[in-house]
C-alpha positions in Angstrom: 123.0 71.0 77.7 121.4 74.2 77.1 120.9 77.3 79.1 117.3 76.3 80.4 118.5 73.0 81.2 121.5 74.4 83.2 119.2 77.0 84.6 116.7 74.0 86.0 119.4 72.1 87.2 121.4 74.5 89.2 117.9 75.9 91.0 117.2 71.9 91.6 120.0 72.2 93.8 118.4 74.8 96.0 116.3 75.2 99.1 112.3 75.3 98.2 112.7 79.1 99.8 115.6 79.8 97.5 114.5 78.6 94.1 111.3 80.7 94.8 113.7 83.6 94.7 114.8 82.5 91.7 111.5 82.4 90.2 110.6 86.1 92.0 114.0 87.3 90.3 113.0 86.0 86.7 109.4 87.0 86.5 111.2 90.8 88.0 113.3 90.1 84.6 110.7 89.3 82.0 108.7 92.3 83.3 111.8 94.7 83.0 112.6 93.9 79.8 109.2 93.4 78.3 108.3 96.7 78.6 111.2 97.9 77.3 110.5 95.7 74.2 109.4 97.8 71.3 105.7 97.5 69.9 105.6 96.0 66.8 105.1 98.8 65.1 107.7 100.6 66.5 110.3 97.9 65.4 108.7 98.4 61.9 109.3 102.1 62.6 113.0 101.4 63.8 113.2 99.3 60.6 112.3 101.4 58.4 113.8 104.4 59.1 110.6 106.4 60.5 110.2 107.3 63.8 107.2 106.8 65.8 106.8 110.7 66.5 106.5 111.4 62.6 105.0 107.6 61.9 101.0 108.7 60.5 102.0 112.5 60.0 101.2 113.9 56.3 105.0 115.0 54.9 105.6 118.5 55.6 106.0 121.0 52.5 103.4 119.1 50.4 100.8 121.8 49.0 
């Protein structure tokens, strides 16, 4: 059984009021940590060794 499945069947077990609470608490979740998810060019930044500060700028001493 997988963690979804576990997940589904545990909250099955709940009150209707309670496994809304569940659902408030994981949509809290996805939101926290979506917006902490990088870009995705800031994980090809990360990647690559560039940060996004200096990510576009022209190299510096080249005249």
């Amino acid at each position: 059984m997988n963690l979804i499945d576990e997940i589904s069947r545990q909250s099955a077990l709940l009150s209707r009021e309670n496994q809304r609470q569940v659902l408030d608490f994981v949509e809290y979740l996805v939101k926290k940590y979506a917006a902490d998810a990088p870009t995705e060019d800031e994980a090809w930044d990360q990647v690559s060794g560039r940060s996004a500060v200096t990510a576009g700028a022209p190299p510096t001493g080249s005249r």
